[in-house]
PAZAPA-4460 file (N, C-alpha, C; in steps of 0.05 Angstrom, whole numbers, plus 32768, in hexadecimal, padded with zeros to 4 digits):
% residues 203
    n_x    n_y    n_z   ca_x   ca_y   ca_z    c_x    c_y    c_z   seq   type   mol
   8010   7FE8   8000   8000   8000   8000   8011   8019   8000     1      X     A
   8005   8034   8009   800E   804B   8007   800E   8058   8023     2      X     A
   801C   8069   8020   8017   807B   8045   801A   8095   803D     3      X     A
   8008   80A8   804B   800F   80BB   8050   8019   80CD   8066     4      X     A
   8036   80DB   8067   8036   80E9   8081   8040   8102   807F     5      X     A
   8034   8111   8090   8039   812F   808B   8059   8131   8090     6      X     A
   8063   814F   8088   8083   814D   808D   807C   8161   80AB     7      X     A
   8095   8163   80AF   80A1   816D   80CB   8092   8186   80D7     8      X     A
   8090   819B   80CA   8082   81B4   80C1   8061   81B4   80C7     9      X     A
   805A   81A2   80C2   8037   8199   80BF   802F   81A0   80D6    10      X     A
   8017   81BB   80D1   800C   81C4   80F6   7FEF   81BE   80EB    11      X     A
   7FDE   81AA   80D9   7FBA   81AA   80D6   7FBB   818F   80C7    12      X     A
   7FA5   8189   80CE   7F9D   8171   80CF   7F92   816C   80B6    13      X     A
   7F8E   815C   80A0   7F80   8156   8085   7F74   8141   8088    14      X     A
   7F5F   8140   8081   7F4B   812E   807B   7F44   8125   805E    15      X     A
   7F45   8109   8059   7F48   8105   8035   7F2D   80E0   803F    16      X     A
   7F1C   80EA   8027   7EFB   80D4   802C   7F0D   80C5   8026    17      X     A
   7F08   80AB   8032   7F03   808E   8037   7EFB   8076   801B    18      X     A
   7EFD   8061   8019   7EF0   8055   8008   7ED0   804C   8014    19      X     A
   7EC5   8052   802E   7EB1   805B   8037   7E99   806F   8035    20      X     A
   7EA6   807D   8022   7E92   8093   8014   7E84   808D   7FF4    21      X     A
   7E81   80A9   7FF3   7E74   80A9   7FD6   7E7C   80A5   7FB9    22      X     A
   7E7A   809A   7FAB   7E8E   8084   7F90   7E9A   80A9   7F87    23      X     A
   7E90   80B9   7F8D   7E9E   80D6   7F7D   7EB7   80E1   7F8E    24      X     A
   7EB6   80D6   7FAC   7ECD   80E2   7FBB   7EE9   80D1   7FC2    25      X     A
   7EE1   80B8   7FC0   7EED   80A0   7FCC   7F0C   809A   7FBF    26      X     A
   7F22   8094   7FCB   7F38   8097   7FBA   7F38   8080   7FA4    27      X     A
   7F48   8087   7F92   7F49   806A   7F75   7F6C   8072   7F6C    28      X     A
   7F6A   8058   7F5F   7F82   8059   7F4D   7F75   8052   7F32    29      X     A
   7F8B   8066   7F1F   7F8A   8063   7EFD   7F9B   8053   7EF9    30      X     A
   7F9C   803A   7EE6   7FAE   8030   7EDE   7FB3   802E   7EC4    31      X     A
   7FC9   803A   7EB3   7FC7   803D   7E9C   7FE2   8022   7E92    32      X     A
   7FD0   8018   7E7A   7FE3   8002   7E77   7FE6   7FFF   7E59    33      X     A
   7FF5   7FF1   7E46   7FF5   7FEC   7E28   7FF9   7FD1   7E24    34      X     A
   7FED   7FC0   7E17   7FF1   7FA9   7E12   7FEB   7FA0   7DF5    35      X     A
   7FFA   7F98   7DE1   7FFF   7F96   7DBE   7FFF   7FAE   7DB8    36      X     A
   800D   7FC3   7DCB   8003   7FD7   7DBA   7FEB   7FE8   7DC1    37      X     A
   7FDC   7FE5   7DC7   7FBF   7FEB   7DD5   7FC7   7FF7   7DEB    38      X     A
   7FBC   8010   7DF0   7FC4   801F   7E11   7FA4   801C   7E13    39      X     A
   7F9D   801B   7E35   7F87   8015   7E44   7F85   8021   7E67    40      X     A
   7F6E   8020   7E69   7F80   8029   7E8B   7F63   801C   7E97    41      X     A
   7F6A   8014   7EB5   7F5F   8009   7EC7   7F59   801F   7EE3    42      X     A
   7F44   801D   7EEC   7F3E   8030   7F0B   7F2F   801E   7F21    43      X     A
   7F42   801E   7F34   7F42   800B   7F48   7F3F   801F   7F61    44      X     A
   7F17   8011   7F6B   7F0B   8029   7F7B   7F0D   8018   7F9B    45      X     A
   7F1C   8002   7F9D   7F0F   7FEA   7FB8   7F30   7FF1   7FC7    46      X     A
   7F27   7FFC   7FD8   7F42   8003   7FED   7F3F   7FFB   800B    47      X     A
   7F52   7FF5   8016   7F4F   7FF8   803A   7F5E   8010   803D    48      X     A
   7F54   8017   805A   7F5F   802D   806B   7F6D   802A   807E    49      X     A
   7F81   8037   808E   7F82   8038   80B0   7F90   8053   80A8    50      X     A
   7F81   8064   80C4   7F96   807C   80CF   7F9B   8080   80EB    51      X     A
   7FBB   807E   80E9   7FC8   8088   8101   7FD5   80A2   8109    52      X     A
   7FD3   80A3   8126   7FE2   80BC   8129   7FFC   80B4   8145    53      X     A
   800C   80BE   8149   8019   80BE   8153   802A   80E3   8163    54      X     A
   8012   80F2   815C   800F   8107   816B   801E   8105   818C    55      X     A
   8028   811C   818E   8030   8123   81AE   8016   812D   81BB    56      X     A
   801A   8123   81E2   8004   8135   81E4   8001   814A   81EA    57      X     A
   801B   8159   81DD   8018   817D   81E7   8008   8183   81D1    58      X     A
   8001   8177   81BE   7FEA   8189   81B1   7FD0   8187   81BE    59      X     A
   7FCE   817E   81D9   7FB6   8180   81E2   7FB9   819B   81F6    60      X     A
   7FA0   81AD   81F1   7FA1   81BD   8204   7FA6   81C3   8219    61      X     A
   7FB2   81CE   822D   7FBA   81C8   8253   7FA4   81C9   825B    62      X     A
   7F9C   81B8   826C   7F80   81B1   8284   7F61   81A7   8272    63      X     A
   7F6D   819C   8257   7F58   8197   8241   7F62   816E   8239    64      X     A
   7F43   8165   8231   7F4C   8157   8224   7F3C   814C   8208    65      X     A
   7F40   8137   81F6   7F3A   8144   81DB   7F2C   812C   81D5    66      X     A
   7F18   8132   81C7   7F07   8119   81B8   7F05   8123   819D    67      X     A
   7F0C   8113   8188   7F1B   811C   8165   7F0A   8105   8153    68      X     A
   7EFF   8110   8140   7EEA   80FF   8126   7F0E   80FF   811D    69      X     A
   7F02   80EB   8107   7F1E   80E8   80EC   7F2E   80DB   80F2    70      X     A
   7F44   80E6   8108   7F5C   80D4   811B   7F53   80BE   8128    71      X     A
   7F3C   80C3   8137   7F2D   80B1   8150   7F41   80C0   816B    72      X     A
   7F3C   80D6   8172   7F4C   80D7   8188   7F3A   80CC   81A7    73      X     A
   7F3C   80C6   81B5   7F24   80B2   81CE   7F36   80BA   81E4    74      X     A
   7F29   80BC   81FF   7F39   80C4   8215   7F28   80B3   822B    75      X     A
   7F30   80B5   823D   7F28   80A5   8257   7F2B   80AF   8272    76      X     A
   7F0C   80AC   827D   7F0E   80B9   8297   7F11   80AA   82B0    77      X     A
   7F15   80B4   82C5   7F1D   809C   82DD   7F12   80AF   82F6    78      X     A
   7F07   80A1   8306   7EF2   80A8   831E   7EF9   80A1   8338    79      X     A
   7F04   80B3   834A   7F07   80A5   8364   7EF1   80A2   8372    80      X     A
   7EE2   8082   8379   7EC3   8080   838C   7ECF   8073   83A7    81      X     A
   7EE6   807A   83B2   7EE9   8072   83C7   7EDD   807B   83E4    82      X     A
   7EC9   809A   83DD   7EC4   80AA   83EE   7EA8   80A1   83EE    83      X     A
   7E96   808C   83DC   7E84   8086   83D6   7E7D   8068   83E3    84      X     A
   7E6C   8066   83FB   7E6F   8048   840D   7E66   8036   83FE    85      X     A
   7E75   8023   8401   7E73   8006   83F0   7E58   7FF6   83F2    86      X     A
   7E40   7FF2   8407   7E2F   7FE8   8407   7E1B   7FF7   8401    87      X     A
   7E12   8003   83F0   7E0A   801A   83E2   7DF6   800C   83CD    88      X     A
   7DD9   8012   83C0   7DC9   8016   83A6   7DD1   802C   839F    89      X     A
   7DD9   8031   8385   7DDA   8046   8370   7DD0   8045   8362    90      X     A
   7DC2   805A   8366   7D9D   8064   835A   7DA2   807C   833D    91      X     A
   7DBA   8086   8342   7DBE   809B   8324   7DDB   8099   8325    92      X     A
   7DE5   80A0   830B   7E00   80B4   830B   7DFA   80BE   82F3    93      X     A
   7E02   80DD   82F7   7E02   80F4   82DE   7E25   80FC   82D8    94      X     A
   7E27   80F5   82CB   7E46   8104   82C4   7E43   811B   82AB    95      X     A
   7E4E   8132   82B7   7E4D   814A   82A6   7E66   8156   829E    96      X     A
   7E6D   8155   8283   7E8B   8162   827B   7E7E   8178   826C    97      X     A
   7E9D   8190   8269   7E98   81AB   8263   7EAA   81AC   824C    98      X     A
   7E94   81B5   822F   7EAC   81B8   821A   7EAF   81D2   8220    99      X     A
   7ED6   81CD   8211   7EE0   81EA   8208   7EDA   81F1   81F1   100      X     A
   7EC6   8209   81EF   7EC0   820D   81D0   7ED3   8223   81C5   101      X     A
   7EDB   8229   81CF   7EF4   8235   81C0   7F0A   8226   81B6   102      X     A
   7F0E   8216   81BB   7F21   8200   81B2   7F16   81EE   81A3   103      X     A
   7F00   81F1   819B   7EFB   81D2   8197   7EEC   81DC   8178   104      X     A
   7EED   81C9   8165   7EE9   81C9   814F   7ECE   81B3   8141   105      X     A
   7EB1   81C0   8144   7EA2   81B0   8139   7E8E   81BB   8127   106      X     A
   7E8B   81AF   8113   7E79   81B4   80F7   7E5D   81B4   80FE   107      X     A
   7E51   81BB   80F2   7E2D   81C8   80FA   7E21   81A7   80FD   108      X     A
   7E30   8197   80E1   7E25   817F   80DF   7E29   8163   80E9   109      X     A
   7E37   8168   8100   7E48   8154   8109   7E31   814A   811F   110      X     A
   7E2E   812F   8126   7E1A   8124   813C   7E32   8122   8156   111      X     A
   7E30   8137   8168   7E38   8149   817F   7E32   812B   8197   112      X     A
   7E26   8113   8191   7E28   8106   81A7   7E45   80F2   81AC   113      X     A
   7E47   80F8   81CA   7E63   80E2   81CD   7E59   80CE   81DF   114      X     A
   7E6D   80B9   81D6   7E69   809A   81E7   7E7A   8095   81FA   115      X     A
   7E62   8085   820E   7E77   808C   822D   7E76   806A   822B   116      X     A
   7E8C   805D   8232   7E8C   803C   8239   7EA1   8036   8254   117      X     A
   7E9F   8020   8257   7EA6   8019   8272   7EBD   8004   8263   118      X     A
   7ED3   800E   8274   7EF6   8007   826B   7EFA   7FEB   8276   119      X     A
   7EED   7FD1   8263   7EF6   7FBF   827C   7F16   7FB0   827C   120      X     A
   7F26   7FBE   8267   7F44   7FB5   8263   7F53   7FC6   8261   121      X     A
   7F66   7FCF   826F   7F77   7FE8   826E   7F8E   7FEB   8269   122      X     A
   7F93   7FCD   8255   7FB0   7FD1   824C   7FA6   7FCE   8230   123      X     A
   7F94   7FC2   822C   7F86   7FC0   8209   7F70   7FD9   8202   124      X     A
   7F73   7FE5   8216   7F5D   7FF8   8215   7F3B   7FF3   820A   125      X     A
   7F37   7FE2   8211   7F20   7FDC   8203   7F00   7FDF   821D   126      X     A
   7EED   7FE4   820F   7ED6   7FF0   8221   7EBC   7FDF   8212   127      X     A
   7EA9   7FE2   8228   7E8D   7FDD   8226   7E7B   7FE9   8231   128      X     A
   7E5B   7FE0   8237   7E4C   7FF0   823A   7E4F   8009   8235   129      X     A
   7E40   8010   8215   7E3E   8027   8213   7E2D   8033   821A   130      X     A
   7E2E   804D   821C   7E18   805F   8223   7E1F   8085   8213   131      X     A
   7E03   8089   8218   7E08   80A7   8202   7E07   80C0   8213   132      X     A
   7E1F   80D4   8213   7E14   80F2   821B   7E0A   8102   8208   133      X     A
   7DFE   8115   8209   7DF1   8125   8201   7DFA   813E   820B   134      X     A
   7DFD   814C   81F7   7DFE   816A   81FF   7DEB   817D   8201   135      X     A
   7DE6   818A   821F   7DD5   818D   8229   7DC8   81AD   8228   136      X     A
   7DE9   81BA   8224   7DEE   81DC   8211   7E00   81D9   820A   137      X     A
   7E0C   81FF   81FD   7E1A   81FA   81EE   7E3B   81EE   81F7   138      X     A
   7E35   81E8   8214   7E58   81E6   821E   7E56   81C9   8235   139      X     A
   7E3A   81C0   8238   7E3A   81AD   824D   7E27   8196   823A   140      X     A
   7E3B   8177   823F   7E30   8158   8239   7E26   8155   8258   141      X     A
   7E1B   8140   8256   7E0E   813B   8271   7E09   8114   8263   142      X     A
   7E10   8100   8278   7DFB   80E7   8272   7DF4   80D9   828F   143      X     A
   7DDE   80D2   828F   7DD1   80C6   82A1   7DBD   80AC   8291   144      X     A
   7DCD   808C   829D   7DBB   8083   828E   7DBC   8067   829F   145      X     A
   7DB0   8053   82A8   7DA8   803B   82AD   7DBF   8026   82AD   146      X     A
   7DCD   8028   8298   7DEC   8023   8291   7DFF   8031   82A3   147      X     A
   7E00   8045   82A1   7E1A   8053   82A2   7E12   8049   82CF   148      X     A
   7DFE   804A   82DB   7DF0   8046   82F5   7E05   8025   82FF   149      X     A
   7DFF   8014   82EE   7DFF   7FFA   82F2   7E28   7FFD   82EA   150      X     A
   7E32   8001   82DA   7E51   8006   82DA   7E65   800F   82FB   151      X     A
   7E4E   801F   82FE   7E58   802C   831A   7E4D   801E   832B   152      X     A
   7E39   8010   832C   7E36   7FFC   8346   7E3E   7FE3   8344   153      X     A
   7E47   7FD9   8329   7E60   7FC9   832D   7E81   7FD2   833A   154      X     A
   7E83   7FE8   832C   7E9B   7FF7   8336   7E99   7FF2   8352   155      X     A
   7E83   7FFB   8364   7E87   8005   837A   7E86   7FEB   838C   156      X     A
   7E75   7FD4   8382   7E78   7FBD   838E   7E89   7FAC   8389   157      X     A
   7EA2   7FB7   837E   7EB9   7FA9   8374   7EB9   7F88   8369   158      X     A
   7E9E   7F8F   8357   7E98   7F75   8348   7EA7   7F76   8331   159      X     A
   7EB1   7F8D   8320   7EBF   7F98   8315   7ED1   7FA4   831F   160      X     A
   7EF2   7FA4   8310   7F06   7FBB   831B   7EFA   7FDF   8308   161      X     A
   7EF8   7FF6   831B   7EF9   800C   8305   7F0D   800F   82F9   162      X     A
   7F09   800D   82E7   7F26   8018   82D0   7F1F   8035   82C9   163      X     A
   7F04   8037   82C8   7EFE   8054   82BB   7EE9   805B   82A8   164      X     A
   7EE0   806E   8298   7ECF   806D   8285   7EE4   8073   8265   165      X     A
   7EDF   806E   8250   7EE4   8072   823A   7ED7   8082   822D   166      X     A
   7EDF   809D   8219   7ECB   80B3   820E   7ED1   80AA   81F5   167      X     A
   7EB9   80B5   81E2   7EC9   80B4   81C4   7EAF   80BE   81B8   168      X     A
   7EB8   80D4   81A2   7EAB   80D5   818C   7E87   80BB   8181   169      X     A
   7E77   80CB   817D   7E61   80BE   8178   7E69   80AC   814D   170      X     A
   7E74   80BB   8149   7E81   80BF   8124   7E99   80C3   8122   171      X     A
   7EA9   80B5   8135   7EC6   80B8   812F   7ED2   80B4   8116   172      X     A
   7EC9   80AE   8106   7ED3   80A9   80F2   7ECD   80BA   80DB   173      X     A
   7EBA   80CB   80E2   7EB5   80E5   80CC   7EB7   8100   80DA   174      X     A
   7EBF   8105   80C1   7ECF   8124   80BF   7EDD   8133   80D5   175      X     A
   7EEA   8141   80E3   7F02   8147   80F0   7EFB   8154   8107   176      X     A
   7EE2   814E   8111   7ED7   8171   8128   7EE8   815E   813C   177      X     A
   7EF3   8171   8151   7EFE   8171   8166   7EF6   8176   817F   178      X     A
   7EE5   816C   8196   7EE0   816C   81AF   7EF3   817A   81BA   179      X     A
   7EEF   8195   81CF   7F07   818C   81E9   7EF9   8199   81FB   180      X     A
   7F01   8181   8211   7EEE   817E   822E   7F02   818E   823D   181      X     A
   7EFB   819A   825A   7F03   819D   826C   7F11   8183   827A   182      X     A
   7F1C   818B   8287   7F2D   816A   8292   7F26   8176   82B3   183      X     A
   7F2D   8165   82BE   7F2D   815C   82DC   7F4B   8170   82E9   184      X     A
   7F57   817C   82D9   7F74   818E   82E0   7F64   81A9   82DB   185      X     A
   7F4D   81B2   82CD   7F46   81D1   82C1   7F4F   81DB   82E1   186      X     A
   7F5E   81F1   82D5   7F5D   8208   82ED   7F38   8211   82F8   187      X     A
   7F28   821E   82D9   7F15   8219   82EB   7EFF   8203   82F6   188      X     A
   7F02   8203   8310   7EEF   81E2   8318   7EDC   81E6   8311   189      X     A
   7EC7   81F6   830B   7EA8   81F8   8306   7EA2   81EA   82EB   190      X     A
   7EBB   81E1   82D8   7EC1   81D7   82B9   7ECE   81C5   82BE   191      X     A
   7ED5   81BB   82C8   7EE0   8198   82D4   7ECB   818A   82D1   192      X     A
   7ED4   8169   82C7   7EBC   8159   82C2   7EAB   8151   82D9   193      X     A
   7E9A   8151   82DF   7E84   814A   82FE   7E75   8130   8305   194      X     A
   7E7D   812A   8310   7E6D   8108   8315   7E5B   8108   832B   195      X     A
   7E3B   8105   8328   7E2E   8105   8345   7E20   80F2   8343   196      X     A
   7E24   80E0   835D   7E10   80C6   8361   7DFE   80D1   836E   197      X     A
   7DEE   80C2   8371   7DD0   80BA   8383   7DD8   80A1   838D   198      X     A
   7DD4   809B   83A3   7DD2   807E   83AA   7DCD   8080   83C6   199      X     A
   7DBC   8061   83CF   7DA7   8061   83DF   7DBB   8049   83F3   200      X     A
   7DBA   8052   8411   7DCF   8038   8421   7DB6   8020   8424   201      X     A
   7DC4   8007   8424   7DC2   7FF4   842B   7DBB   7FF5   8442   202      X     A
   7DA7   7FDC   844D   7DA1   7FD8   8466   7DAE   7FC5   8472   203      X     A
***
C-alpha cells in the first residue's frame, strides 16, 4: 500500500473521504497500460483504510481534554468512590462535563452526542456498556441513565474493579470536529467534570 505523512513543519490536520463514501469522493487508482500495441487504462475504486497518529500530548490544551472525529482521539475518566459507603443502593448517577467552546472545533452538522462505556481492561483499553450524553446547552453534556447507575454499583460493590469510564465521539469516524472538555485539573472548579450519586443505605 501507500502512506501518507505530513513533514516536520505540519501545524493542521487534513481530512481526505474514505472508500466509505460516495462513488464521486472516494479515493481510486488509474491504470494506464498498452498491450499489442493497444494503450487502455483500468480504475480501481475497492480500498482499505487505517489512520494513525502518533501526536504529543502538548497539543492538548492545559487543564483540557480532547475528544477528535477523523483521528478517533477517546480519553478516559477515573473516579475516586472511596468516600461513598460500600453497603449502599445506588438509585442515580448524573455526570456532567464542561465544553471549551473556544477551543473546540464543531460543524453545524455533526451529531454532538458522546459515548460514555465502562473500561473493563486497562492495558487493552477496551470498554462496555455503553451509554449516551447529551448536551444539555451550549457548554454542558450531562448523562444519567439505568446503565451508567448499575456500573457504579458494581464499582462500589467491588463486584467489578473501577478502571474508569471511556469517552468518545458518537461519529468518530466522520469529519474532523474536535471536543475539548474541561478536565478534573481546570483551574476553574465550577468547569471540572462532576459526578453526583444518589444512593439509599442498606439495612
Amino acid at each position: 500500500g501507500i502512506i501518507f505523512v505530513p513533514d516536520a513543519g505540519s501545524n493542521v490536520i487534513k481530512g481526505f473521504y474514505s472508500s466509505n463514501n460516495d462513488l464521486a469522493f472516494i479515493p481510486y487508482v488509474t491504470v494506464v497500460y498498452t498491450k499489442n500495441n493497444v494503450t487502455d487504462s483500468l480504475t480501481l475504486i475497492t480500498s482499505d483504510f487505517v489512520t494513525l497518529s502518533d501526536a504529543p500530548t502538548t497539543i492538548i490544551p492545559p487543564d483540557r481534554f480532547v475528544l477528535q472525529n477523523g483521528i478517533a482521539y477517546r480519553d478516559r475518566l477515573n473516579f475516586d468512590l472511596s468516600k461513598l459507603p460500600n453497603n449502599v443502593i445506588i438509585n442515580n448517577v448524573t455526570l456532567r462535563l464542561t465544553l471549551d467552546n473556544s477551543a473546540s472545533f464543531i460543524s453545524s452538522t455533526t451529531d454532538k452526542r458522546i459515548i460514555v462505556g465502562m473500561v473493563v481492561d486497562s492495558l487493552n483499553q477496551t470498554d462496555s456498556l455503553f451509554a449516551e450524553a447529551f448536551q444539555t446547552d451550549s457548554s454542558t453534556y450531562s448523562i444519567s441513565t439505568i446503565t451508567f447507575n448499575s456500573i457504579f454499583q458494581r464499582w462500589n460493590s467491588g463486584v467489578l474493579p473501577n478502571l474508569g469510564i471511556s469517552l468518545k465521539n458518537y461519529f468518530e469516524l466522520q469529519n474532523l470536529d474536535r471536543f475539548v472538555f474541561y478536565s478534573p485539573n481546570a483551574a476553574d472548579i465550577s468547569k471540572r467534570p462532576r459526578l453526583q450519586i444518589t444512593y439509599t443505605p442498606r439495612q
